[in-house]
Backbone as ProteinMPNN parsed JSONL, in Angstrom:
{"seq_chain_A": "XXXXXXXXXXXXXXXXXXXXXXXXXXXXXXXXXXXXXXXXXXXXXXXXXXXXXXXXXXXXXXXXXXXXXXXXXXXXXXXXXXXXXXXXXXXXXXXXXXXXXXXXXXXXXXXXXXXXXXXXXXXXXXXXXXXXXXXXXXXXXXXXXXXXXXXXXX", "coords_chain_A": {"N_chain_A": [[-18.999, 23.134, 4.979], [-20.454, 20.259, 4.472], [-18.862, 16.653, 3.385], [-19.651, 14.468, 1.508], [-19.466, 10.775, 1.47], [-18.545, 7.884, 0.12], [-18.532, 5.802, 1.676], [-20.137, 5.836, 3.332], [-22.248, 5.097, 4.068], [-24.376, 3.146, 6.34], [-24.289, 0.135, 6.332], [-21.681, -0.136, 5.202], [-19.32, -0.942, 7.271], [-16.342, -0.256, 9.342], [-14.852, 0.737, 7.049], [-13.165, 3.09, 7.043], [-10.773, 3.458, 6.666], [-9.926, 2.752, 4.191], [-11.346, 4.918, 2.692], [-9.423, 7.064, 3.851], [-7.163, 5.806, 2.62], [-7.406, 6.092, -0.033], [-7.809, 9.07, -0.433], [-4.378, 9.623, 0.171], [-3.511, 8.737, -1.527], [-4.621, 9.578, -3.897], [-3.204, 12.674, -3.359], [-0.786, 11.312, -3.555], [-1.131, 10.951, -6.208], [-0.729, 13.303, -8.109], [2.299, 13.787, -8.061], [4.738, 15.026, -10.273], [7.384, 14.193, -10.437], [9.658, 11.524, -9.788], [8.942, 10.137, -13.45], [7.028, 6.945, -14.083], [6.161, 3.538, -14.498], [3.721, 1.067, -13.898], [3.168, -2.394, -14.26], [2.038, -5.541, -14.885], [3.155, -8.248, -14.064], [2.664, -10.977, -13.793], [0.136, -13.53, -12.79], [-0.143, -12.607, -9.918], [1.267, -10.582, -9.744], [3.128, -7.513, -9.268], [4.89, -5.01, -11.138], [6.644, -1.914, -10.256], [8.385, 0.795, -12.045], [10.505, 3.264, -12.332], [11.861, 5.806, -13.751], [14.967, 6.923, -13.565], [17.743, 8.433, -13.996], [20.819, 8.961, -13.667], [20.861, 8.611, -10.858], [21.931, 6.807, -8.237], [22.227, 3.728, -6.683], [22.925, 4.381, -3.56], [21.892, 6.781, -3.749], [19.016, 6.721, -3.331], [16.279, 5.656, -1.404], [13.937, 2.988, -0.287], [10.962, 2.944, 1.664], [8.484, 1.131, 3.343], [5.626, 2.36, 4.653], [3.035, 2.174, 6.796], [1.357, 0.772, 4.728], [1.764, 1.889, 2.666], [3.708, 2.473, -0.211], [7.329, 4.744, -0.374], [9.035, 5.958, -2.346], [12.409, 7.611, -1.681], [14.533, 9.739, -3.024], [17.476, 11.347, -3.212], [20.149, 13.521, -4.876], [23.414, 14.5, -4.584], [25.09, 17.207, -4.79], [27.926, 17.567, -7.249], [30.7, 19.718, -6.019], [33.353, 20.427, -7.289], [33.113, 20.254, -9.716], [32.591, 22.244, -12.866], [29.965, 23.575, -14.16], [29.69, 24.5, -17.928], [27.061, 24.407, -19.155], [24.164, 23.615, -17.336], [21.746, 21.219, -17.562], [20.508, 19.243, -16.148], [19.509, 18.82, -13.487], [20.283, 17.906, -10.258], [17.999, 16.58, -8.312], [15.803, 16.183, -5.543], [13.405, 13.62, -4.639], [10.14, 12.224, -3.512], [8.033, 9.443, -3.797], [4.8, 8.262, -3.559], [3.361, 5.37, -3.609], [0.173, 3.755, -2.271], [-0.472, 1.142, -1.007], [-2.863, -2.049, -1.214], [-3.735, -4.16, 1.456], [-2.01, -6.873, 2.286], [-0.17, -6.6, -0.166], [2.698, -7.739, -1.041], [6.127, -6.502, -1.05], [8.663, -7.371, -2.829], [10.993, -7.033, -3.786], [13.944, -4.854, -4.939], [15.585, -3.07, -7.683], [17.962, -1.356, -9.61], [18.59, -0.54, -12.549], [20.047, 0.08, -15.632], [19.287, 2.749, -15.454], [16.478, 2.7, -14.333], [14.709, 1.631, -12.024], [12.989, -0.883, -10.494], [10.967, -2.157, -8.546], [9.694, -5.044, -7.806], [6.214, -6.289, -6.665], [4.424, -8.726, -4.491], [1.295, -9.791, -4.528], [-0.437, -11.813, -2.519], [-3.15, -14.505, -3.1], [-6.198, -14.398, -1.733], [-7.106, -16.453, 0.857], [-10.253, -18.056, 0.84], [-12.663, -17.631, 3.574], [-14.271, -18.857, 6.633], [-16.1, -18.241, 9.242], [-17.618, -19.706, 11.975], [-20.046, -18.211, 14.403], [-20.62, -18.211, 17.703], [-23.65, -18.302, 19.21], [-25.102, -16.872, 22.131], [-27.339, -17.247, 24.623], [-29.756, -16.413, 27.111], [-32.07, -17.88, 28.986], [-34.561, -17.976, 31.249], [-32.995, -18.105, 33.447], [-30.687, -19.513, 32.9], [-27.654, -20.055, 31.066], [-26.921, -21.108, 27.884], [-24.803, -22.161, 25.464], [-25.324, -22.221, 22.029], [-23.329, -23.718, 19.449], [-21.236, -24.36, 16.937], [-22.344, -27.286, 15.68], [-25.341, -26.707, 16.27], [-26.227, -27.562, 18.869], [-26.591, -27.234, 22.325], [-24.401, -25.987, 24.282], [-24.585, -26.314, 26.913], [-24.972, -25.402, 30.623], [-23.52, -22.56, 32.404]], "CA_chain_A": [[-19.548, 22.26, 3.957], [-20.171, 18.867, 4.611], [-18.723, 16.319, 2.411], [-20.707, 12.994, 1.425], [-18.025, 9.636, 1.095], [-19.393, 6.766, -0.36], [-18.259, 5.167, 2.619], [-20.883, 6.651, 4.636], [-23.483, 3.525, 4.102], [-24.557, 2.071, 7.365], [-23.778, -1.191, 5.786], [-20.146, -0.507, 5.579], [-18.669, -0.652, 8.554], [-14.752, -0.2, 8.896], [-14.208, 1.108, 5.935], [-13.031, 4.708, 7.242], [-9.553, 3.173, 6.653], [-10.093, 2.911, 2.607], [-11.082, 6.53, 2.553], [-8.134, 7.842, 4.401], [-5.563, 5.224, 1.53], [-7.77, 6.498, -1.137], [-7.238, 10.29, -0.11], [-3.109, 9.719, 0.424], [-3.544, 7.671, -3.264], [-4.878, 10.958, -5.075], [-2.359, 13.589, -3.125], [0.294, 11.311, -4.215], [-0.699, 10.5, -8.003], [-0.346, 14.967, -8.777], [3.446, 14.8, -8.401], [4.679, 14.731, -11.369], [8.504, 13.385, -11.039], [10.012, 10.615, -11.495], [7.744, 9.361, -14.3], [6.786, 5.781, -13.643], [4.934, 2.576, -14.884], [3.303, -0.143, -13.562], [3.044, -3.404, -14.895], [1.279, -6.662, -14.225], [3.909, -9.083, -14.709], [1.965, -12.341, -13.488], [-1.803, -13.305, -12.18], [-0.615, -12.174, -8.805], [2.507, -9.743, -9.263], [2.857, -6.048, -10.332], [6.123, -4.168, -11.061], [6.396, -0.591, -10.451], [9.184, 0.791, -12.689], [10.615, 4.715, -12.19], [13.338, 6.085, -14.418], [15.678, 7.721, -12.558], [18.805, 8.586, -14.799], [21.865, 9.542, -12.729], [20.657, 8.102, -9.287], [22.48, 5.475, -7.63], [21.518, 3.052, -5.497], [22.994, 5.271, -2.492], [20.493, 7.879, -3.394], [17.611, 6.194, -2.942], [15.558, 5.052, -0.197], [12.496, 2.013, -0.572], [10.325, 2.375, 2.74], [7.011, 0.566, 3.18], [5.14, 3.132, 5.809], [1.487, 2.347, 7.011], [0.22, 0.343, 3.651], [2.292, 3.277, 1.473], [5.487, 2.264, -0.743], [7.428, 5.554, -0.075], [10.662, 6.208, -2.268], [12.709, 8.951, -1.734], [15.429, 9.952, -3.954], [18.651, 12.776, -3.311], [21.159, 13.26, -5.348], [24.604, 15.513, -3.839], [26.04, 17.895, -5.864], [29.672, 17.657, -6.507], [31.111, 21.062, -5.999], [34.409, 19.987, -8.056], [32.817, 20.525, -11.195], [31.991, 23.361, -13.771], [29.501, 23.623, -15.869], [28.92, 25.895, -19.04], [25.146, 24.259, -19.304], [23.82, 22.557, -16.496], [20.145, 21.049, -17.738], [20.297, 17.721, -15.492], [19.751, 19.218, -11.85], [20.657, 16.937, -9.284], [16.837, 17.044, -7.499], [14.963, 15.32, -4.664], [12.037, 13.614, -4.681], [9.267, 11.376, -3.387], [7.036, 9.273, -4.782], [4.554, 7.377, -2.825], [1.788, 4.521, -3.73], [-0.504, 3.192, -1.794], [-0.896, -0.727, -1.484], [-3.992, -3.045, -0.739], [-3.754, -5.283, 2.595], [-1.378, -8.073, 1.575], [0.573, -6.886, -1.102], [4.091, -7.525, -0.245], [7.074, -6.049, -1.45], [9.477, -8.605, -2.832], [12.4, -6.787, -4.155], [14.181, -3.431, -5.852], [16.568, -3.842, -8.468], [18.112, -0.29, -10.201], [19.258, -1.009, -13.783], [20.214, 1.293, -16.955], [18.414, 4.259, -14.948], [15.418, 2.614, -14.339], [14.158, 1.26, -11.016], [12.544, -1.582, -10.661], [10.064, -2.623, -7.451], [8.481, -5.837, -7.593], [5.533, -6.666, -5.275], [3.427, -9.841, -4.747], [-0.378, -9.913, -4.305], [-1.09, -13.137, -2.613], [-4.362, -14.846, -3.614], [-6.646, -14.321, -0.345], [-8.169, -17.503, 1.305], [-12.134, -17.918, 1.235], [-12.662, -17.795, 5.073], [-15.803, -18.734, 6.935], [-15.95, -18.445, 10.284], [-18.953, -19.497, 12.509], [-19.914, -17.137, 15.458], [-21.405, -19.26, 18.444], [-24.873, -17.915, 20.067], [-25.258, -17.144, 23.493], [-28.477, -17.393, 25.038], [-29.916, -16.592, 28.268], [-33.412, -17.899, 29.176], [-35.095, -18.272, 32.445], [-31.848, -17.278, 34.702], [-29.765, -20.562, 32.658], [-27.127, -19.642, 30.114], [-26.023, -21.438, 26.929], [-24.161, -21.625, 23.741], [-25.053, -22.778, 20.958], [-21.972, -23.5, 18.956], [-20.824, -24.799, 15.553], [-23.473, -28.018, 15.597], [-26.316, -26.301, 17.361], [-26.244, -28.499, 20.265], [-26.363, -26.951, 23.766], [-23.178, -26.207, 24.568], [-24.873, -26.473, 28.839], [-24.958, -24.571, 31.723], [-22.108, -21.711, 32.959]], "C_chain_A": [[-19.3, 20.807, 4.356], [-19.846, 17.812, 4.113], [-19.099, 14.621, 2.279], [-19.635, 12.101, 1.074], [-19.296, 8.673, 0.514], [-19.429, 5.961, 0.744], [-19.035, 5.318, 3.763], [-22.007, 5.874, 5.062], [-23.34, 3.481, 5.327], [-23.85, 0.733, 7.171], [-22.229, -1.313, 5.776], [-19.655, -0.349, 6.667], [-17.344, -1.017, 8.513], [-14.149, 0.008, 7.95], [-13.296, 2.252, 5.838], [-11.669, 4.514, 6.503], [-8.879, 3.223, 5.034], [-10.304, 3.691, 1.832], [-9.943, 7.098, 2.319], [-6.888, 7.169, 2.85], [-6.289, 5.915, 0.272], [-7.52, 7.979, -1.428], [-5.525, 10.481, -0.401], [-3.082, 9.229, -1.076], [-3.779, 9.18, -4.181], [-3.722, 12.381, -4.922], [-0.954, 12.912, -3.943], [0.339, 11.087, -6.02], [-0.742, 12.151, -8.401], [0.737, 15.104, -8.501], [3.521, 13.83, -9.893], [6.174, 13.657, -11.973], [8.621, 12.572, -10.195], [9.0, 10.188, -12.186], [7.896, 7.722, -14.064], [6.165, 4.714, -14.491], [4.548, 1.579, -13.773], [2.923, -1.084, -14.446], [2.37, -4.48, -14.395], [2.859, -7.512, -15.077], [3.763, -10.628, -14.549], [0.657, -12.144, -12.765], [-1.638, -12.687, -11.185], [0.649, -11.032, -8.554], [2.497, -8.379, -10.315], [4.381, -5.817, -10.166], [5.904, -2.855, -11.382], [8.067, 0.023, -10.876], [9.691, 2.813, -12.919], [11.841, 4.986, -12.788], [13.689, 7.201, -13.6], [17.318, 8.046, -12.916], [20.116, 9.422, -14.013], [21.676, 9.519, -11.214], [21.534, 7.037, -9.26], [21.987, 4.976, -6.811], [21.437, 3.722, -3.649], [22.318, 6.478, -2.687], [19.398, 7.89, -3.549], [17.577, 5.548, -1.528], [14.39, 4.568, -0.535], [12.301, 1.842, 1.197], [8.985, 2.012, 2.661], [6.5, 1.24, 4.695], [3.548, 2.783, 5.826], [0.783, 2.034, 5.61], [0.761, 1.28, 2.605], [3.712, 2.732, 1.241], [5.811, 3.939, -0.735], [8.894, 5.26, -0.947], [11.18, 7.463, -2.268], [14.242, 8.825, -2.657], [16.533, 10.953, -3.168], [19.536, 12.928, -3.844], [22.192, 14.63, -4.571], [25.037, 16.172, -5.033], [27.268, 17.669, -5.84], [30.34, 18.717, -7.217], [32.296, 21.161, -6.489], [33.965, 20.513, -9.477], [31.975, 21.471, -11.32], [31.482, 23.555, -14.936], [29.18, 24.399, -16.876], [27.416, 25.746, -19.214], [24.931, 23.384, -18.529], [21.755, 21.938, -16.8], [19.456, 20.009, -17.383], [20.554, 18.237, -14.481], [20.071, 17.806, -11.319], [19.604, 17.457, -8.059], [16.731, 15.96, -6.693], [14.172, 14.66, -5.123], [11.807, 12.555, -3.836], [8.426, 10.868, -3.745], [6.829, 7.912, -4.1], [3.475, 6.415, -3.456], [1.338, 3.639, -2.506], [-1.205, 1.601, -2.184], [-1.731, -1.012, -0.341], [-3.275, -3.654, 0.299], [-3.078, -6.094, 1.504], [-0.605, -7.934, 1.193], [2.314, -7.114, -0.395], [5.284, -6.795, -1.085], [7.997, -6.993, -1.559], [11.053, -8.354, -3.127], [12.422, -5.434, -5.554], [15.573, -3.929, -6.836], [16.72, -2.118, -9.632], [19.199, -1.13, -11.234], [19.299, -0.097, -15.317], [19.569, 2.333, -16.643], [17.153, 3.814, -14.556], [15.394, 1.881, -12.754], [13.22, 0.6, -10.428], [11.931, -2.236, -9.115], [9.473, -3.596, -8.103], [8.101, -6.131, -6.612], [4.613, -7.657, -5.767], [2.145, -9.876, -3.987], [-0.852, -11.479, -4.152], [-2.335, -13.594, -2.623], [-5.172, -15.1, -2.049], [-7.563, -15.529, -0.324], [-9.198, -17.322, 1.834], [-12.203, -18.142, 2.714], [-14.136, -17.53, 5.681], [-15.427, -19.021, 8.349], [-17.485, -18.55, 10.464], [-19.13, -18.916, 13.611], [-21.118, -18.199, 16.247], [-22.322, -17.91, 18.72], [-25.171, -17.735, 21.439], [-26.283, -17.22, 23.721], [-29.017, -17.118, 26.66], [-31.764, -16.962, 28.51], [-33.961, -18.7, 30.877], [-33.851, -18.47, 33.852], [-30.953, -18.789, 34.161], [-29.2, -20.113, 31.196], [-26.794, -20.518, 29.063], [-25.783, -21.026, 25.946], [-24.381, -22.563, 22.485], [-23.834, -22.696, 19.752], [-22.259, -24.251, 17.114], [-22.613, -25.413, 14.731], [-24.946, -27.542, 15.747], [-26.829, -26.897, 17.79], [-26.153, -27.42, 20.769], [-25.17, -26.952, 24.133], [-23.452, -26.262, 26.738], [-24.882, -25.401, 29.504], [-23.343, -23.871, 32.097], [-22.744, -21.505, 34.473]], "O_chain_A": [[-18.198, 20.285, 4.527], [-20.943, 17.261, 4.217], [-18.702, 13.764, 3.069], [-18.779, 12.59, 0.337], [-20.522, 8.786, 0.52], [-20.465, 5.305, 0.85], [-18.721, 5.018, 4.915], [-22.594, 5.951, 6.141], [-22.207, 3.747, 5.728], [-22.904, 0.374, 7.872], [-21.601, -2.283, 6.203], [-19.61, 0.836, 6.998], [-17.006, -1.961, 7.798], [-12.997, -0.394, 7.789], [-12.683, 2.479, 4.795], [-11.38, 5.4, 5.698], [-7.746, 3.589, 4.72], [-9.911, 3.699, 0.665], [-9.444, 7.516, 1.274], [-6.064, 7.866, 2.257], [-5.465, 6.346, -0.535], [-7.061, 8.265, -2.534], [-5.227, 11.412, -1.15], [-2.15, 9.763, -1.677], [-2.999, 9.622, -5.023], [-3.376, 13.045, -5.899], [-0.219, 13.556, -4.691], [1.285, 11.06, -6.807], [-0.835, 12.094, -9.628], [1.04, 16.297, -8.455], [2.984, 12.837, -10.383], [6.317, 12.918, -12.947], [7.633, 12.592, -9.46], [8.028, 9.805, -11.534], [9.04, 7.319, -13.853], [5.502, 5.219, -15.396], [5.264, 1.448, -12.78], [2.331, -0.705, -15.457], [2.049, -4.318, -13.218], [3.362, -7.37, -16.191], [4.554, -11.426, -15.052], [0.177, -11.112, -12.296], [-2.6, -11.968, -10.917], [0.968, -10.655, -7.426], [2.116, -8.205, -11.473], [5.035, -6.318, -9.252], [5.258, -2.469, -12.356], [8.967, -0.261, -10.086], [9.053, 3.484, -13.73], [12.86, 4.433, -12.374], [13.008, 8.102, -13.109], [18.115, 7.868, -11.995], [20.065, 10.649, -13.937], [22.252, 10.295, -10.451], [21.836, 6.413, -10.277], [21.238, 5.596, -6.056], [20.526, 3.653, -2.825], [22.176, 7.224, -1.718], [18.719, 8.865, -3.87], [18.465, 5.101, -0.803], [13.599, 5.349, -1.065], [12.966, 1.108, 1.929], [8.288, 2.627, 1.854], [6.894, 0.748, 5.753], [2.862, 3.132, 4.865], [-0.157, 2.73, 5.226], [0.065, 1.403, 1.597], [4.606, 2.564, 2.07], [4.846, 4.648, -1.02], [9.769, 4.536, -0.472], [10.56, 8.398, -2.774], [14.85, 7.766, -2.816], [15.957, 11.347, -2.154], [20.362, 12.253, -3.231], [21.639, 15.611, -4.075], [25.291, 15.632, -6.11], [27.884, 17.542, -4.781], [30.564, 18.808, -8.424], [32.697, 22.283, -6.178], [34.704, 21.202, -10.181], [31.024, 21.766, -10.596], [31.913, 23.672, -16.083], [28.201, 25.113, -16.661], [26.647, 26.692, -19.382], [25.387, 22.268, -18.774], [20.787, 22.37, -16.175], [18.354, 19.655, -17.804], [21.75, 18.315, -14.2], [20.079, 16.773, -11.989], [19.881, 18.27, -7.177], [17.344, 14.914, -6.907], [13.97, 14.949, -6.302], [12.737, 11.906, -3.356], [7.601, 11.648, -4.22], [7.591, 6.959, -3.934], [2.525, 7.076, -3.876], [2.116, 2.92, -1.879], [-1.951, 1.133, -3.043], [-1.66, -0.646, 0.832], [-2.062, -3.721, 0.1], [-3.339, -6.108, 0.301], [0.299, -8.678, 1.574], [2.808, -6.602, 0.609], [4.809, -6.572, -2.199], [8.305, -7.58, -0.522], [12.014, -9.078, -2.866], [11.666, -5.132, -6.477], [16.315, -4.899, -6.676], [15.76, -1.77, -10.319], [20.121, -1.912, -11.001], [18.25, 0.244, -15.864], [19.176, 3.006, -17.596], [16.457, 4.81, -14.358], [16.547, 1.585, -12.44], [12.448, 1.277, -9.75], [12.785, -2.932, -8.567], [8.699, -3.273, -9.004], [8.816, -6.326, -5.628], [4.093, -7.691, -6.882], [2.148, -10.003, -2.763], [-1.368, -12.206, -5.001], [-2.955, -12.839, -1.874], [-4.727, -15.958, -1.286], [-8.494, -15.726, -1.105], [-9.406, -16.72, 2.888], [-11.581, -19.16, 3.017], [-14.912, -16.597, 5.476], [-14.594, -19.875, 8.652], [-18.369, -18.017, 9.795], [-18.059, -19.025, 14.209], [-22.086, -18.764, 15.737], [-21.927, -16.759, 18.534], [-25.593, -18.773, 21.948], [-26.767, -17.35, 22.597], [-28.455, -17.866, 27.46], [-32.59, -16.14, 28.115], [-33.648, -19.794, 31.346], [-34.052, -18.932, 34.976], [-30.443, -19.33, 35.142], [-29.968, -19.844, 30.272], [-25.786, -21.015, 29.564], [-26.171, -19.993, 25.402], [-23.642, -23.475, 22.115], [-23.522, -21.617, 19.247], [-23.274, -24.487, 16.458], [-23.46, -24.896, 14.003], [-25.756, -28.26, 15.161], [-27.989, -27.103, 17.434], [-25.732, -26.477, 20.099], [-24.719, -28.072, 24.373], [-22.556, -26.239, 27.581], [-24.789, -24.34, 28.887], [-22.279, -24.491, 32.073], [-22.098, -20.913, 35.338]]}, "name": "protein", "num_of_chains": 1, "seq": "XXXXXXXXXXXXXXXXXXXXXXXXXXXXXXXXXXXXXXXXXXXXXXXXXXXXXXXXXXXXXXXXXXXXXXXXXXXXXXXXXXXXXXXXXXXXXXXXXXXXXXXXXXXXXXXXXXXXXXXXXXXXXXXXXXXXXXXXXXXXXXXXXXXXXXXXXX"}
């Protein structure tokens, strides 16, 4: 079965790459733990916010892999203690999002159980580039450049 992308336009070109984060974006939003938010907390900054109640800072891990925030969690058991009801495992996890070109990661900050990532989305500069012209006519080469003057003979 062949499967149609939107991305499949002629017109787009290089997009394959927006697929592939959009794909890794849907595998990771079906787990289900830790529960999470996101926030906008200014025009250009988000905070992503994961309760995590009996983690410590030593059982976490914040890596930024290939455009993907990646945290991983572990907590250790400690084989000292006995419990009559245990209903707070001491689990793994991962829990990845996928960030736009740019965003940066500015800082983690674990507080009353909660887990706090902020990242900054800097405002992208309008960019115009001009692409010179080459030309070849009658066995003499030029370039037209910026002005379109003659940039002469090679």
């Amino acid at each position: 079965m062949t499967r149609v992308s939107i991305f499949s336009s002629p017109l787009l070109l290089g997009f394959d790459h927006v697929e592939r984060m959009i794909e890794r974006a849907t595998k990771a939003g079906s787990e289900g733990y830790p529960p999470y938010n996101i926030e906008q907390t200014g025009e250009n900054d988000l905070r992503i916010s994961l309760a995590l109640a009996g983690f410590s800072a030593t059982d976490l891990a914040i890596t930024v892999e290939d455009n993907q925030l990646v945290i991983r969690g572990k907590q250790s058991d400690d084989k000292e203690r006995i419990y009559l009801h245990r209903g707070i495992a001491a689990r793994q996890f991962q829990r990845s999002f996928v960030l736009a070109d740019g965003i940066e990661v500015v800082g983690a900050e674990l507080r009353n159980g909660l887990l706090h990532i902020d990242l900054h989305r800097p405002r992208p500069e309008s960019q115009i580039r001009n692409i010179a012209i080459n030309t070849t006519d009658g066995g003499r080469s030029d370039t037209l450049g910026v002005t379109g003057k003659t940039g002469g003979s090679r």
